[in-house]
MARTI-100499 format. One record per atom (N, C-alpha, C): x, y, z; residue in one letter. Coordinates in pm, whole numbers, padded with zeros to 5 digits, always signed. Example, Ala and Ser with C-alpha at 12.3 -4.5 7.8 and 13.67 -1.06 7.14 Angstrom:
! residues 2
+01319-00569+00780A+01230-00450+00780A+01320-00330+00780A+01285-00225+00708S+01367-00106+00714S+01290+00003+00787S
This chain:
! residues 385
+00085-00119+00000X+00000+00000+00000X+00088+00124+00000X+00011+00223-00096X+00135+00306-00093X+00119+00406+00047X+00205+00518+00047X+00221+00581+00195X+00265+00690+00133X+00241+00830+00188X+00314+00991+00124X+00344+00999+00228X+00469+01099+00203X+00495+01197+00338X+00583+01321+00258X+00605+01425+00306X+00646+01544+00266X+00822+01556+00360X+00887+01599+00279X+01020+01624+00326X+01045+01734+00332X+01183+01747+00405X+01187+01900+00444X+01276+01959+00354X+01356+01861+00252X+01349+01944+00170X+01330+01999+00012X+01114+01986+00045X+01112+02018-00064X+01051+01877-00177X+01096+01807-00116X+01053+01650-00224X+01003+01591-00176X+00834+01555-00199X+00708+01468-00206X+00818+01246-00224X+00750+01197-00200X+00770+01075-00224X+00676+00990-00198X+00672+00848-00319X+00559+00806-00298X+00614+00697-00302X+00573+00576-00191X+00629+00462-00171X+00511+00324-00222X+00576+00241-00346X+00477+00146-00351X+00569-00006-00385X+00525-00086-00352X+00586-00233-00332X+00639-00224-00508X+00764-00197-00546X+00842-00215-00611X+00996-00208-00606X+01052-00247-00740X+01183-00233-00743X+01241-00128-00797X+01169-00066-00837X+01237+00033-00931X+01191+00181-00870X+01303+00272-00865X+01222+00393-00823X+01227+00486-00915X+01169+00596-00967X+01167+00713-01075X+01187+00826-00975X+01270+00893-00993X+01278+01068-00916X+01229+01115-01035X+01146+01219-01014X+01117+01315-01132X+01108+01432-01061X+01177+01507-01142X+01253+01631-01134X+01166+01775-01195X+01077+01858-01167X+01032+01916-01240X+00925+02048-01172X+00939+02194-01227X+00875+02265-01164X+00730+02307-01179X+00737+02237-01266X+00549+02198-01292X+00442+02089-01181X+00376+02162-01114X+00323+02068-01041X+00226+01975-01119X+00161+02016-01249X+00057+01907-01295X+00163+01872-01386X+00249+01857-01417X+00371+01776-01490X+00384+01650-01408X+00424+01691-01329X+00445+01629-01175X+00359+01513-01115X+00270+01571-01134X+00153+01480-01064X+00099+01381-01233X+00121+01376-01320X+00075+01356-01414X+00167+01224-01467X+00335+01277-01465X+00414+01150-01443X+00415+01025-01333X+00388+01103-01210X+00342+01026-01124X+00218+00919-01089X+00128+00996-01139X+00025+00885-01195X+00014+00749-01260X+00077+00813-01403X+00132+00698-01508X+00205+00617-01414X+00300+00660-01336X+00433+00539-01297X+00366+00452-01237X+00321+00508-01111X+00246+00470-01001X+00155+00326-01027X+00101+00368-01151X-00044+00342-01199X+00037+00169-01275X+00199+00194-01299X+00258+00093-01372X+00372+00000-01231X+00307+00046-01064X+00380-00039-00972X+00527+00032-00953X+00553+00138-01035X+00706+00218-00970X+00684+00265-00862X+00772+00312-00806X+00794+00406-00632X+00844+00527-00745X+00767+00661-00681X+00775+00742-00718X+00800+00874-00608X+00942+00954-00661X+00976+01035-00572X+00973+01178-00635X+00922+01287-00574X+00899+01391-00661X+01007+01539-00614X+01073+01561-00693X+01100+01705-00664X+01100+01833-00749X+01099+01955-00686X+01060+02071-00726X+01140+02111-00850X+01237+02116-00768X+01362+02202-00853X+01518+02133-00908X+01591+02207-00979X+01706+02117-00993X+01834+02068-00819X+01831+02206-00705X+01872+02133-00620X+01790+02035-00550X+01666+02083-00541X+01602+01913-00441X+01591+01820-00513X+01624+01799-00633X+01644+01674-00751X+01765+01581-00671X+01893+01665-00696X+02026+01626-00664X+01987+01560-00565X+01967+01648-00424X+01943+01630-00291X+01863+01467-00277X+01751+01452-00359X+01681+01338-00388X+01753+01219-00412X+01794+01276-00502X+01885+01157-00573X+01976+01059-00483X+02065+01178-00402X+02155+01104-00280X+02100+01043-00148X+01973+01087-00139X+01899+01022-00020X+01767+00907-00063X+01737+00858-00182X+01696+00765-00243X+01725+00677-00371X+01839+00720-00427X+01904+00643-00517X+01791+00577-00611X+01749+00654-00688X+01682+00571-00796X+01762+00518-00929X+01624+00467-00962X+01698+00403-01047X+01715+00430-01215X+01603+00530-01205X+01621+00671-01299X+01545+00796-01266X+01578+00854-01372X+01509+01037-01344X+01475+01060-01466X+01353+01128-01397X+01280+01240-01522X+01322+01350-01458X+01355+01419-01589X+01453+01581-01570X+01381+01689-01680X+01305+01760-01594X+01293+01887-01699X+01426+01974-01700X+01398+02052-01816X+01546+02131-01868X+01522+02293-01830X+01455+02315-01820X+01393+02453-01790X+01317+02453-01620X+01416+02513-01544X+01389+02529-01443X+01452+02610-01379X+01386+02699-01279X+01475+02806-01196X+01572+02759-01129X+01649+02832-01063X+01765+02777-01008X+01868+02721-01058X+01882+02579-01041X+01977+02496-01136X+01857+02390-01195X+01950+02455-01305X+01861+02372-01471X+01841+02231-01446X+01783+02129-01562X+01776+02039-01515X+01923+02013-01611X+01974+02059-01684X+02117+02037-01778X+02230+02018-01657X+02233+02130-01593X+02337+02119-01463X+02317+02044-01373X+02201+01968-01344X+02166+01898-01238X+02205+01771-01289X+02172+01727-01408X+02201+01588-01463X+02388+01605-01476X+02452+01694-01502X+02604+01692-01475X+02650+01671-01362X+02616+01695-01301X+02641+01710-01123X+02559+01595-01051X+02507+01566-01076X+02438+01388-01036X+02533+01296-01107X+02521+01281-01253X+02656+01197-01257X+02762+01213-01226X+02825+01331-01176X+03002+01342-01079X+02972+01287-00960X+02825+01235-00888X+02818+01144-00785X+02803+00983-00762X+02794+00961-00662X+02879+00828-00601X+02722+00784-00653X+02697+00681-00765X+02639+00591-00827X+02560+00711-00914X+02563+00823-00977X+02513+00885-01037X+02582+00831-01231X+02723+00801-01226X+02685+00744-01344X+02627+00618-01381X+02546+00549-01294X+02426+00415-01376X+02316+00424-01360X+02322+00593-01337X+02155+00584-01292X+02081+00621-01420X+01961+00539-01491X+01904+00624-01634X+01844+00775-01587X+01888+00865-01730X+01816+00988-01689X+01775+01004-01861X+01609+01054-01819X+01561+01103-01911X+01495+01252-01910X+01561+01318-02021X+01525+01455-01994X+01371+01475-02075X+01297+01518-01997X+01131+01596-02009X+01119+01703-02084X+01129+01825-02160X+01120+01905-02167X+01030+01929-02321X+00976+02084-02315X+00924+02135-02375X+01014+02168-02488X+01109+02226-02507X+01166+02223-02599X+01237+02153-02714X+01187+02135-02804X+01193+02057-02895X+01285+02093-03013X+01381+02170-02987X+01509+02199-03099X+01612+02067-03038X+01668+02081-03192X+01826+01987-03182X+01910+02058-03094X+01924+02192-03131X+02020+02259-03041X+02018+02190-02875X+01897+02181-02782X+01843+02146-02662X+01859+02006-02654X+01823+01920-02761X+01821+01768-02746X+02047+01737-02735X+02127+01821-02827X+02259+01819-02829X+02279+01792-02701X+02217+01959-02635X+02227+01983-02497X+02223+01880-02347X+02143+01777-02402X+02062+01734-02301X+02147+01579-02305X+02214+01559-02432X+02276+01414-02447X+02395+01474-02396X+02438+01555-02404X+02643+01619-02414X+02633+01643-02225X+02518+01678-02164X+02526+01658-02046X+02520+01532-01950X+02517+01399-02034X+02478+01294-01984X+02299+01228-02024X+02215+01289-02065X+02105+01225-02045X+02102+01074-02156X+02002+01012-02136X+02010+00862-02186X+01926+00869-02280X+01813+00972-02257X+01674+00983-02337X+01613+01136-02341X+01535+01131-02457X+01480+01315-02486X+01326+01253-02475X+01263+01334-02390X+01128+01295-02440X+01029+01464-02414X+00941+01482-02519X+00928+01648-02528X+00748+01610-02512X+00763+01718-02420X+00625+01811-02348X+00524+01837-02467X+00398+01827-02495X+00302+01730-02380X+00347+01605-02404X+00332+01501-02328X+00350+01365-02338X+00250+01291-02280X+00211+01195-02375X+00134+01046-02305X+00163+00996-02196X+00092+00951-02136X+00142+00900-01992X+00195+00743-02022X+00151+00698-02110X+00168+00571-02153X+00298+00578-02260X+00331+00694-02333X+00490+00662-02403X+00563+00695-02279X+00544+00782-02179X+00636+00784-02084X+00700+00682-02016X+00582+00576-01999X+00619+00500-01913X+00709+00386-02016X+00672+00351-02170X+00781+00276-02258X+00906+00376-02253X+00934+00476-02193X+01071+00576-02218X+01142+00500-02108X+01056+00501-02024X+01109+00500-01884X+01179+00338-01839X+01073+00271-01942X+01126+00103-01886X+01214+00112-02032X+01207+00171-02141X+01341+00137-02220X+01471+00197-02175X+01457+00310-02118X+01550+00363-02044X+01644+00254-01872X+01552+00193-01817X+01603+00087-01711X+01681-00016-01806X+01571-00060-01913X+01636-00160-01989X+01820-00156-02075X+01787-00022-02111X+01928+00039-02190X+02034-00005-02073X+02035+00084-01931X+02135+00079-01822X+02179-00049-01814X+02026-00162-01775X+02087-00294-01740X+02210-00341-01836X+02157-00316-02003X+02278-00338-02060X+02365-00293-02110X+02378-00166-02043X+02505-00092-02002X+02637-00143-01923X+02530-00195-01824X+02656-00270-01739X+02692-00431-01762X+02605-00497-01864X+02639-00602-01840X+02728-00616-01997X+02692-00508-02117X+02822-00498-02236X+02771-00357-02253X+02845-00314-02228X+02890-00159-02238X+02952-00106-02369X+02977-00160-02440X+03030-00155-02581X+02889-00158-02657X+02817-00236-02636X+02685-00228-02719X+02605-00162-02677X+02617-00109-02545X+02502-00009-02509X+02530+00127-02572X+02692+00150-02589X+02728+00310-02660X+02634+00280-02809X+02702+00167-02866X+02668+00183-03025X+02469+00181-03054X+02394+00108-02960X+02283+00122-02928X+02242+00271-02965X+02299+00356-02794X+02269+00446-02757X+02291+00560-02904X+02398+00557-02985X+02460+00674-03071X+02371+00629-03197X+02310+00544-03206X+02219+00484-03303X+02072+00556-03263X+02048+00512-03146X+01906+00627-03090X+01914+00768-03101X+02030+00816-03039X+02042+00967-03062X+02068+01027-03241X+02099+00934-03291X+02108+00980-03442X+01971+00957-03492X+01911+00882-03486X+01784+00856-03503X+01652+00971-03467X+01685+00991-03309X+01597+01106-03257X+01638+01292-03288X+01773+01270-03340X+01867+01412-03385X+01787+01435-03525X+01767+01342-03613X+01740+01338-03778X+01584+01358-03736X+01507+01300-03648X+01354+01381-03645X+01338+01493-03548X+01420+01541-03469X+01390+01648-03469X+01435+01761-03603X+01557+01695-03640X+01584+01819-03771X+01486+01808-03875X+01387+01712-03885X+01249+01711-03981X+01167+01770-03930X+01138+01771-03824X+01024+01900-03753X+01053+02052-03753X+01189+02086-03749X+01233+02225-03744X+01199+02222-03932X+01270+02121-04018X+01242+02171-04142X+01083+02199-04176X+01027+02129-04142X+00871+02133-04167X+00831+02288-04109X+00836+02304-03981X+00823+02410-03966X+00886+02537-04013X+00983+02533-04049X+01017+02636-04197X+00945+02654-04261X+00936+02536-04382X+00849+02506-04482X+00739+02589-04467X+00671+02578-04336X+00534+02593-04315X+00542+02741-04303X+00623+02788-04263X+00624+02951-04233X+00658+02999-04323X+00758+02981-04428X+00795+03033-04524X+00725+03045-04643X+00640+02909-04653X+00510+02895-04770X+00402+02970-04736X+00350+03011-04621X+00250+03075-04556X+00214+03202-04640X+00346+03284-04642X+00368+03408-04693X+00330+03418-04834X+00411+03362-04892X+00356+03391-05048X+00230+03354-05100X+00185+03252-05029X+00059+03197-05114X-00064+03309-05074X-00039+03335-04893X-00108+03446-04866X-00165+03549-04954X-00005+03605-05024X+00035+03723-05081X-00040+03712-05219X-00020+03561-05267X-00098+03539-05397X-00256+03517-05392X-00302+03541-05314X-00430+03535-05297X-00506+03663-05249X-00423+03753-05194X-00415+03910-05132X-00461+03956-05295X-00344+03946-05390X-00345+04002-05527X-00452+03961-05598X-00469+03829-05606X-00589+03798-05707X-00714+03880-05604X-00745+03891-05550X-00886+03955-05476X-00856+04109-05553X-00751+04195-05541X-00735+04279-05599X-00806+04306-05748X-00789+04208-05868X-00797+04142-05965X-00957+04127-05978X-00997+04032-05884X-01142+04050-05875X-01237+04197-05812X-01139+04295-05739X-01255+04394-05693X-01231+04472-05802X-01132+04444-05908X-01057+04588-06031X-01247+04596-06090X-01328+04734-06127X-01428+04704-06221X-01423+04706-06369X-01297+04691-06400X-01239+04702-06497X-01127+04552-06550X-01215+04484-06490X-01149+04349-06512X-01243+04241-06552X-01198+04188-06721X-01252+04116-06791X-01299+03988-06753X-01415+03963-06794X-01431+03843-06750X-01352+03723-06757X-01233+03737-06881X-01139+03631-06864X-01042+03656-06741X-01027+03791-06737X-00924+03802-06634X-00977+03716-06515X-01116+03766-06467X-01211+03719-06325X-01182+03563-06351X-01211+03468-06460X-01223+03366-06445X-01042+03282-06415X-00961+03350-06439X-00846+03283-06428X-00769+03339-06276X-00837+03477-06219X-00862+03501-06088X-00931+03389-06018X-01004+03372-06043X-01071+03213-05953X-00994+03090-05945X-00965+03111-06084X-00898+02974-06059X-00754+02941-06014X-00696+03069-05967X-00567+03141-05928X-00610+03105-05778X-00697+03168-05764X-00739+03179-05576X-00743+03065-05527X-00855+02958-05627X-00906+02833-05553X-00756+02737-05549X-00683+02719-05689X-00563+02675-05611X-00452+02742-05492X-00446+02832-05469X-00384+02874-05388X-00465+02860-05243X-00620+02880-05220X-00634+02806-05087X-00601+02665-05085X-00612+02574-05220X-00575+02425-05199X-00452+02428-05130X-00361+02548-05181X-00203+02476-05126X-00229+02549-04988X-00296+02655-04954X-00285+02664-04813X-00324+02563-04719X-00443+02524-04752X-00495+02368-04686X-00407+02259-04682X-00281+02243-04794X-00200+02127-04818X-00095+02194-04670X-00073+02337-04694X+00049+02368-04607X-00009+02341-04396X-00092+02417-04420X-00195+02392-04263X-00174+02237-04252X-00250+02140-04301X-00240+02010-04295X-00063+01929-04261X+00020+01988-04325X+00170+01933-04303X+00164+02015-04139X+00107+02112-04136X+00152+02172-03954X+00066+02107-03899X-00027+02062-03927X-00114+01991-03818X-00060+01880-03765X-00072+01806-03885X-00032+01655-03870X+00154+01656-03803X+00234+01750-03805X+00328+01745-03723X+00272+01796-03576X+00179+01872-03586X+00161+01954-03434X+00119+01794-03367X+00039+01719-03433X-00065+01608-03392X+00086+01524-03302X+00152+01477-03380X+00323+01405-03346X+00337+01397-03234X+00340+01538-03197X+00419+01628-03087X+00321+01623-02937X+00218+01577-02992X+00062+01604-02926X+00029+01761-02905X+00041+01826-02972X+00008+01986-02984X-00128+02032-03045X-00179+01932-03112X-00312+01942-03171X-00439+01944-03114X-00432+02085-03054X-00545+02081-02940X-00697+02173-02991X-00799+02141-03012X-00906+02229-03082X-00942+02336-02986X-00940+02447-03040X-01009+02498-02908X-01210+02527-02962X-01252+02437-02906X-01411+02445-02973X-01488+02540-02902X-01577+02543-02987X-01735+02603-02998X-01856+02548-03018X-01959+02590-02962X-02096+02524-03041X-02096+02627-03167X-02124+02491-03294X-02106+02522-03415X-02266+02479-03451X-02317+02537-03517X-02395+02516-03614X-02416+02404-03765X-02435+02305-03756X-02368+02223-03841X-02419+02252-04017X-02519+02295-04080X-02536+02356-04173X-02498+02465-04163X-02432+02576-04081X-02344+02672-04173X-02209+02608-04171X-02171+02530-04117X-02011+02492-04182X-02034+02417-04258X-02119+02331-04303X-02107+02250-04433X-02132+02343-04534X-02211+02421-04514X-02233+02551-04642X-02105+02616-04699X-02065+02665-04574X-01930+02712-04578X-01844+02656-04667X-01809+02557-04632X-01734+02446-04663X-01778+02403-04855X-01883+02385-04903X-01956+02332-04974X-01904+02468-05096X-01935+02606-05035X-01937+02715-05095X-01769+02703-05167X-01662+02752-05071X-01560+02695-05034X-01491+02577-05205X-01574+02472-05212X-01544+02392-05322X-01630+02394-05404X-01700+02512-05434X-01811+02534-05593X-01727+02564-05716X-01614+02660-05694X-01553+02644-05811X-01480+02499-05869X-01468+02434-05771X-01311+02308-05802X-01435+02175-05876X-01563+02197-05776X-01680+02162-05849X-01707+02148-05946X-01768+02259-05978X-01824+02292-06140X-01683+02279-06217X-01570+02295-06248X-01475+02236-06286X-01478+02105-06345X-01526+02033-06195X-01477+01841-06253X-01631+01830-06325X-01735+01929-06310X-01881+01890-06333X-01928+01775-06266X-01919+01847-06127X-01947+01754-05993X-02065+01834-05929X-02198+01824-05905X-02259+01860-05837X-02227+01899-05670X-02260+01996-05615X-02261+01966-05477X-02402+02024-05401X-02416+01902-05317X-02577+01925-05243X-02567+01887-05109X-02630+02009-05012X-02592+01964-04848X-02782+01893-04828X-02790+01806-04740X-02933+01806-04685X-02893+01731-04510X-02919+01908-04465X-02849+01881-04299X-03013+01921-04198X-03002+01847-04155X-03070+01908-04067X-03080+02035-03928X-03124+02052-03820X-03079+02144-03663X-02982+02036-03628X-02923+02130-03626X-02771+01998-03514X-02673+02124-03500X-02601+02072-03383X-02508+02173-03333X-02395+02075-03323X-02252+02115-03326X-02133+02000-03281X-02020+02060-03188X-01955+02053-03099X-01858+02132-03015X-01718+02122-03103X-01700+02176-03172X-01570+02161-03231X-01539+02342-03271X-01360+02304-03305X-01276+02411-03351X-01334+02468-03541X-01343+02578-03510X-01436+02635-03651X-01305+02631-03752X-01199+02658-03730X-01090+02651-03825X-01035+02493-03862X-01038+02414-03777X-01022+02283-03779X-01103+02200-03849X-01259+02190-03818X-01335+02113-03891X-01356+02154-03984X-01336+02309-04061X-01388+02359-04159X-01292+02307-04295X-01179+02283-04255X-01093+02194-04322X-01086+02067-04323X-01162+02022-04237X-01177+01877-04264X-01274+01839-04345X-01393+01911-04333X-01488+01921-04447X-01436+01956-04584X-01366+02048-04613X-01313+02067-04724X-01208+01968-04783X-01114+01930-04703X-01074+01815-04737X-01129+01686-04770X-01265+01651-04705X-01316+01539-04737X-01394+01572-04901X-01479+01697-04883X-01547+01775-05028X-01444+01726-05150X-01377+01804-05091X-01240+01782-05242X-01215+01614-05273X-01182+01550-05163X-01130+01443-05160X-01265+01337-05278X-01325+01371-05236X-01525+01321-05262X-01521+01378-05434X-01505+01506-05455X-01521+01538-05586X-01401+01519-05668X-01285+01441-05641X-01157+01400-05701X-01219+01251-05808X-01270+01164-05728X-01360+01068-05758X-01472+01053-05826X-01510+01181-05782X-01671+01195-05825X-01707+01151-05989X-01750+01069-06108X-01748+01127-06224X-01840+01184-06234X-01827+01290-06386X-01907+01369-06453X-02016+01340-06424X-02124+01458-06364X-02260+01438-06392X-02308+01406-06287X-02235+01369-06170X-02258+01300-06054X-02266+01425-05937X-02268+01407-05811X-02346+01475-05689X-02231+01438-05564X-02172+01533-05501X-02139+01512-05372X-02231+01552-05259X-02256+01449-05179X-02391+01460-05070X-02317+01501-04905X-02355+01599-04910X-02297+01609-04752X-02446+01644-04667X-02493+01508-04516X-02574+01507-04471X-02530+01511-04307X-02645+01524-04256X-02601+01522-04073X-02742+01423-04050X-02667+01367-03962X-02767+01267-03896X-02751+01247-03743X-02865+01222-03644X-02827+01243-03522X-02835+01096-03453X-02721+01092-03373X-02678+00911-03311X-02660+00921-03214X-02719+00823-03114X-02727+00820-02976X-02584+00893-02874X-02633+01007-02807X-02494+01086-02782X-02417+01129-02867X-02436+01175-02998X-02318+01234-03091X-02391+01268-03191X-02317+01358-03339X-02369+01403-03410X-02307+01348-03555X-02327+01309-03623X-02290+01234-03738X-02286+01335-03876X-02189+01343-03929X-02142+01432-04067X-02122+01322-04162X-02147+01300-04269X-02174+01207-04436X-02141+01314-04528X-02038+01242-04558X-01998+01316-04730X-01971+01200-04850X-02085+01198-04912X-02110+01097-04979X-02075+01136-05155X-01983+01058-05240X-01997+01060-05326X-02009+00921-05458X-02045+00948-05564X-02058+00816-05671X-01932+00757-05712X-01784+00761-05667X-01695+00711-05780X-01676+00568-05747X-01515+00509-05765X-01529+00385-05770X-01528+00351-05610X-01562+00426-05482X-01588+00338-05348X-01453+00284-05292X-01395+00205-05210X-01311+00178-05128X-01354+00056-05067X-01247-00087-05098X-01273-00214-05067X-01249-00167-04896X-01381-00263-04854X-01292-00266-04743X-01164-00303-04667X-01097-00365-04681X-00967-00427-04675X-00865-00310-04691X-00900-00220-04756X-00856-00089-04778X-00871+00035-04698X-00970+00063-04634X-01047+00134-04568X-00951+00230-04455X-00890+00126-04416X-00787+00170-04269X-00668+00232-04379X-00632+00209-04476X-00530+00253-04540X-00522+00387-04574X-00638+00425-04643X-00603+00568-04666X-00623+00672-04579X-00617+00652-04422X-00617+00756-04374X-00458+00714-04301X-00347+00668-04382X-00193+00682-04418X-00184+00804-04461X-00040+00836-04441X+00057+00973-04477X+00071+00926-04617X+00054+00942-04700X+00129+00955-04843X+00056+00860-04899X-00079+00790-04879X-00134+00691-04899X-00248+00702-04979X-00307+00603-05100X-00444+00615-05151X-00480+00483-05142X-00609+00457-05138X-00741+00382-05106X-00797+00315-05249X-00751+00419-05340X-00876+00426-05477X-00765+00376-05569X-00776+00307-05629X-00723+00247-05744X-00533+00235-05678X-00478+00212-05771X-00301+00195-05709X-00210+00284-05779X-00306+00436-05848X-00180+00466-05872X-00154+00571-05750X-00060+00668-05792X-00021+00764-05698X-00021+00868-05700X-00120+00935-05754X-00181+01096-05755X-00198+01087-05619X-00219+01187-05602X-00309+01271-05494X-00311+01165-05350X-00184+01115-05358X-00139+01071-05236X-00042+01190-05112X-00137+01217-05025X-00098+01285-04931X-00109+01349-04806X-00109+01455-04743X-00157+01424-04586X-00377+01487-04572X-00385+01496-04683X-00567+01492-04622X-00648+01449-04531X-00614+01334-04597X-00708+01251-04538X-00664+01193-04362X-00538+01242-04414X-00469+01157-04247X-00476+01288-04136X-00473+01396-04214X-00482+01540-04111X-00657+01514-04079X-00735+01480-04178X-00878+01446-04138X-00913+01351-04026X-00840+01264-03971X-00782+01136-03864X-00778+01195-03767X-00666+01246-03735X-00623+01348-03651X-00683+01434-03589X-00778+01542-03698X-00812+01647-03635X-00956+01586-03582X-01030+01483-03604X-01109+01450-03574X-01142+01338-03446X-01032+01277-03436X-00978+01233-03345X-00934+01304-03194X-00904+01449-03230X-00818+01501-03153X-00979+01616-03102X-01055+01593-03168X-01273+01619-03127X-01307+01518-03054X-01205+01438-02988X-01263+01276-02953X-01376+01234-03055X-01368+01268-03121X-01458+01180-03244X-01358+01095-03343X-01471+01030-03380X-01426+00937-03502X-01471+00947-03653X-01414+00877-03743X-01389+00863-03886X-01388+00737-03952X-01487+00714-04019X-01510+00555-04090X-01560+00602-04202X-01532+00471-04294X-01599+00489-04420X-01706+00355-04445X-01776+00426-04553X-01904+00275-04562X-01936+00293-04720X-02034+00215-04749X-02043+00149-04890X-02140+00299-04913X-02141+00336-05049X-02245+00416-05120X-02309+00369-05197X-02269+00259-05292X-02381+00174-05376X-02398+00256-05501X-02284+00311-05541X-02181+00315-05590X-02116+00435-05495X-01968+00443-05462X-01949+00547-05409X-01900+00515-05312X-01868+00608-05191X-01788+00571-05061X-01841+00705-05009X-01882+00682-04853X-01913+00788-04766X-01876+00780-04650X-01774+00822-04616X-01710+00934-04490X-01774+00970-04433X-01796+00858-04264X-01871+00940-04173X-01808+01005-04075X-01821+01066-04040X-01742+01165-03925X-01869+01195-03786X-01853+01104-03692X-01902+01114-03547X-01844+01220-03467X-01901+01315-03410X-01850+01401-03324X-01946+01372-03156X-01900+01419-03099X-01982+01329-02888X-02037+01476-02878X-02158+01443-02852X-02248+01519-02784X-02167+01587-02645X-02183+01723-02619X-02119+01766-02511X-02282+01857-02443X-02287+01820-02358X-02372+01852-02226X-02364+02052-02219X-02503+02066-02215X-02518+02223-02223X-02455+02291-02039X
C-alpha cells in the first residue's frame, strides 16, 4: 500500500511495493503529478522534486533508479543537475531522461552532451512515458552487463531522434515560409477581382488562381497539423457550431473546383449543433469535399448530410466514384497513402490530417459502402449544455 509523506526538503515521495524507483525532477506541479500517476499506476515508487537542487538532494537520499529531468527550471537547470548527479557516487548508472518542452536539436545536443540517456518532449502520453522509462532501465541494465553495445545502441538512438527532430524544425520552416507567399498570392488575385475594370477572362483565371492557392494553403496547414498532432500539440479549441453553416461554408468553399470536374454539390443537414474548432473542422470538411469530388465522375453529386446518433452528431460526405474495398479502408487515412485504385496521384496528408483532427474532437472517422461510391462518416460526442 502506498504511503506519502512530505520532506523538508522540498521532495514529495511516494512509496509502492516495487523495485524500481523514478525521481522526477520538475517545476510543474501538474507535470508532476501527471508522471506520477502513469508510474504509479505501472507499480514504480515514485519520488517527486521541485527544482534542480532538491532533484540532486533526492537523488543522494533515495538512489533511484532513474530520473525524469525537466530542462527549464529556476535555479539549477535540469542540464546542470544531470552533470552534477553523474560526478556522484552511483550517479553514473543511474538512467536519466530529460522531459522538456523544448523541442530543438540545439536542446536535445544539450541534453545528451550533459549525460542524459533519453529526450522525451512536453506534452507527453502518460503511456509513451512510461515505454521511455522502462526502455530507459532496460538500456542501463545493458550498459553494465556490455557496455560496448550499449554506446553503439545508444549513438544509433540519438542519431535517429537528432534526424527527427531536424524534420520537424524543417517542416516548420516550410510551413512559415510557404504561408507568406501563397497568402500574398491570394491578397493580389482579390485585388484582380474587386478591379471594375477586369474582364471576365481576367475574373475567371482570378478564380482559378485563388481556388488553387487556398488548396495549397490547406496542403500547407495540414503538413503543420499533422506534425503539431506528433508532438501532441493538436489541441481544438471548440465552440458550439452550427452544423449547416459549416457544411455551407465548406460546400461554398469547393463550388468552383466543383463545377470544374462537373461535380454537383448538395448539403441536406438538418438542426444539429457539434462542439468543435471552426478553423479545424472547416478543413476537414473541405478536405473530405475535395477528396469526394476527385472521384466523383461527370454528372454526378457530392452529398454532404447530418444525422443524429445516440450521444453524438454524425457528418456524411457521400460521393458516386469507384468506393473503397474494405480491406482498404484503414489505409487511406496513411501519410502519403491512396485507397482508390493503385496509382499515386493525390497521395498525401488529407485525409490523415482528417484522422487526426477529428480524433483530436474525440470523435471518429469511418468509411461505408455508397452503392456506388464511398461515404465518410465523421461522429463528433455530444457535449452537455
Amino acid at each position: 500500500m502506498a504511503c506519502t509523506q512530505e520532506l523538508r526538503s522540498g521532495v514529495w515521495s511516494a512509496s509502492v511495493l516495487t523495485s524500481a524507483t523514478v525521481l522526477v525532477v520538475d517545476d510543474n506541479a501538474e507535470n508532476r503529478a501527471l508522471a506520477r500517476a502513469a508510474l504509479e499506476d505501472e507499480g514504480y515508487r515514485v519520488v517527486l522534486a521541485t527544482d534542480g537542487t532538491t532533484g540532486i538532494a533526492a537523488f543522494q537520499q533515495h538512489h533511484p533508479d532513474c530520473i525524469l529531468l525537466d530542462v527549464r527550471m529556476p535555479g539549477v537547470d535540469g542540464l546542470t543537475a544531470c552533470e552534477q548527479i553523474r560526478a556522484l557516487p552511483g550517479g553514473e548508472t543511474v538512467a536519466i531522461v530529460f522531459v522538456t518542452a523544448q523541442r530543438e536539436v540545439e536542446t536535445f545536443d544539450r541534453a545528451i552532451a550533459a549525460g542524459g540517456d533519453d529526450f522525451l518532449t512536453k506534452p507527453f502520453r502518460p503511456s509513451e512515458l512510461v515505454v521511455r522509462v522502462q526502455a530507459a532501465l532496460r538500456a542501463r541494465k545493458l550498459a553494465g552487463e556490455r557496455s560496448g553495445l550499449f554506446e553503439q545502441v545508444k549513438r544509433q538512438r540519438d542519431d535517429l531522434q537528432r534526424l527527427q527532430l531536424h524534420k520537424e524544425q524543417l517542416t516548420n520552416f516550410l510551413v512559415h515560409d510557404l504561408k507568406n507567399p501563397v497568402s500574398t498570392i491570394e491578397l493580389q488575385v482579390q485585388r484582380v477581382l474587386r478591379d471594375p475594370g477586369a474582364t471576365d477572362r481576367s475574373r475567371s483565371a482570378a478564380n482559378a488562381i485563388c481556388d488553387e492557392a487556398r488548396a495549397l494553403m490547406r496542403m500547407i496547414l495540414n503538413l503543420l497539423d499533422v506534425s503539431r498532432a506528433d508532438e501532441g500539440r493538436l489541441m481544438p479549441v471548440c465552440q458550439r457550431l452550427d452544423t449547416e453553416t459549416i457544411i455551407r461554408a465548406a460546400l461554398d468553399d469547393m463550388q468552383l473546383r466543383a463545377a470544374a470536374s462537373q461535380v454537383a454539390l448538395r448539403a441536406d443537414v438538418g438542426a444539429a449543433t457539434v462542439d468543435a474548432d471552426p478553423g479545424l473542422i472547416h478543413r476537414v470538411l473541405t478536405n473530405l469535399v475535395e477528396n469526394a469530388i476527385r472521384y466523383a465522375p461527370e454528372g454526378t453529386a457530392v452529398t454532404v448530410t447530418t444525422r443524429p446518433l445516440a450521444g453524438a452528431t454524425q457528418i456524411r460526405i457521400c460521393d458516386a466514384g469507384p468506393g473503397i474495398p474494405p480491406e482498404q479502408r484503414a489505409q487511406v487515412f496513411h501519410r502519403f497513402e491512396s485507397g482508390r485504385g493503385t496509382t499515386t496521384e493525390n497521395r498525401g496528408l488529407g485525409l490523415a490530417f482528417c484522422k487526426l483532427a477529428v480524433e483530436a474532437h474525440g470523435g471518429t472517422i469511418s468509411i461505408e459502402d455508397a452503392a456506388p461510391g464511398a461515404v465518410f462518416c465523421l461522429r463528433f460526442p455530444d457535449v452537455p449544455d
